[in-house]
C-alpha positions in Angstrom: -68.8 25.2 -11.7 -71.3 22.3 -11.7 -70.6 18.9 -10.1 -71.0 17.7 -13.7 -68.1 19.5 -15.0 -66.1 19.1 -11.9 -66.5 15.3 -13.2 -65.9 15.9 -16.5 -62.7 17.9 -15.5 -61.6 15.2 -13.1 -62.2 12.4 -15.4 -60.1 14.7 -17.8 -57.0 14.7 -15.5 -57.3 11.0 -14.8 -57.4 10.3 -18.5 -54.1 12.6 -18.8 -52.6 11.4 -16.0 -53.3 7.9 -17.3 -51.8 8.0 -20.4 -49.0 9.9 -19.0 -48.1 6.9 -16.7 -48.5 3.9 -19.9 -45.9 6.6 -21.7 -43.4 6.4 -18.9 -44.0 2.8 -18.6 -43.5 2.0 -21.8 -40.2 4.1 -21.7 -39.0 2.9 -18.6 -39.8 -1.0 -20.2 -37.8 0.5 -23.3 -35.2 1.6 -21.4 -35.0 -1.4 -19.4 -34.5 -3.3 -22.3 -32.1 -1.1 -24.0 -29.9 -1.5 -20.7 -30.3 -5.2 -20.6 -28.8 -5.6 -24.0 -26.3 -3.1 -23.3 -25.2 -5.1 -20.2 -25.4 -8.4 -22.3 -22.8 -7.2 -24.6 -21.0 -5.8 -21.8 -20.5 -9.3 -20.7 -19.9 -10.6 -23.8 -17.4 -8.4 -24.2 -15.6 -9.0 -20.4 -15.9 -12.9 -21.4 -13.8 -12.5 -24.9 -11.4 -10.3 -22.8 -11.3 -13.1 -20.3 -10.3 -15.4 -22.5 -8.1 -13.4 -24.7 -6.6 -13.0 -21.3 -6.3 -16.2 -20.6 -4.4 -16.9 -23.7 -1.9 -14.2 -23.2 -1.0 -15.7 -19.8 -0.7 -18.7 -21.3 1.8 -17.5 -24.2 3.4 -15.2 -22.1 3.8 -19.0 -19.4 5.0 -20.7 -22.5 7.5 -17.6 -24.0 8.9 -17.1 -20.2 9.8 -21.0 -20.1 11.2 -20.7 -23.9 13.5 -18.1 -22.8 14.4 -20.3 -19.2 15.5 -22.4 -21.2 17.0 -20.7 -23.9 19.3 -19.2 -21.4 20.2 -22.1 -19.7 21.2 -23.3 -23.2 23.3 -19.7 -23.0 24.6 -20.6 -19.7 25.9 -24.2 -20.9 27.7 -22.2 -23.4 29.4 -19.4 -21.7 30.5 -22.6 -19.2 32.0 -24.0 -22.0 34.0 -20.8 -23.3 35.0 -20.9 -20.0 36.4 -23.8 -20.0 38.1 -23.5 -23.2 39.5 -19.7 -22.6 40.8 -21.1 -18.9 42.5 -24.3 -21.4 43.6 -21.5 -24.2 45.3 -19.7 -21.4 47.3 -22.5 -19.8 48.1 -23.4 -23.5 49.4 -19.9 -24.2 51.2 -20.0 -20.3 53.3 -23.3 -21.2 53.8 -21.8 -25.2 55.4 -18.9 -23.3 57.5 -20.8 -20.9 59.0 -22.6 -24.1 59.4 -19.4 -26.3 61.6 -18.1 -23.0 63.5 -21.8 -22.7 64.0 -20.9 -26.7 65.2 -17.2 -26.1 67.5 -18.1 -23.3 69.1 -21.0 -25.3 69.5 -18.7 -28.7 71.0 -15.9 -26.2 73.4 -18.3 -24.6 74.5 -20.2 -28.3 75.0 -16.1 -29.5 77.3 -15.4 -26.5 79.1 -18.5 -26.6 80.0 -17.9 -30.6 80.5 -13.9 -29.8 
């Protein structure tokens, strides 16, 4: 082989190599670019769930108060009931003390006509 067509051969292989390089360049800059958009709607997509976050804690802040104070509102009530069982009961206590004052009376005006 000839100096010539070791040149020609070399220059060959440099040509090839060269174009083989500007193809993975070019597919490396594609690539690249096809991550870069990838990761842009990646964080598009963390900053919607940020915020859709964000407004769950907020109605969940706003439902967990509502229900504080819904059952304080229970609370009140079942104070109340309370209240008015503990009154029904002393009514019920003195209506029994006077039903037995009636019995006692009726059994003594039977046994005294008897």
């Amino acid at each position: 082989m000839t100096i010539d067509e070791r040149l020609e051969r070399l220059t060959e292989r440099h040509q090839a190599l060269a174009e083989s390089v500007e193809l993975f360049v070019a597919s490396t800059r594609e690539n690249f670019q096809s991550t870069n958009a990838g990761l842009a709607r990646v964080g598009n997509m963390v900053e919607t769930l940020e915020s859709r976050l964000d407004e769950l804690a907020a109605s969940t802040e706003a439902n967990f108060q509502s229900t504080n104070a819904g059952l304080a509102r229970v609370g009140s009530m079942v104070e109340q009931l309370v209240v008015a069982v503990q009154q029904t009961n002393e009514s019920v206590s003195m209506l029994m003390t006077v039903v037995e004052s009636h019995q006692r009376r009726i059994s003594d005006l039977e046994d005294a006509r008897g």
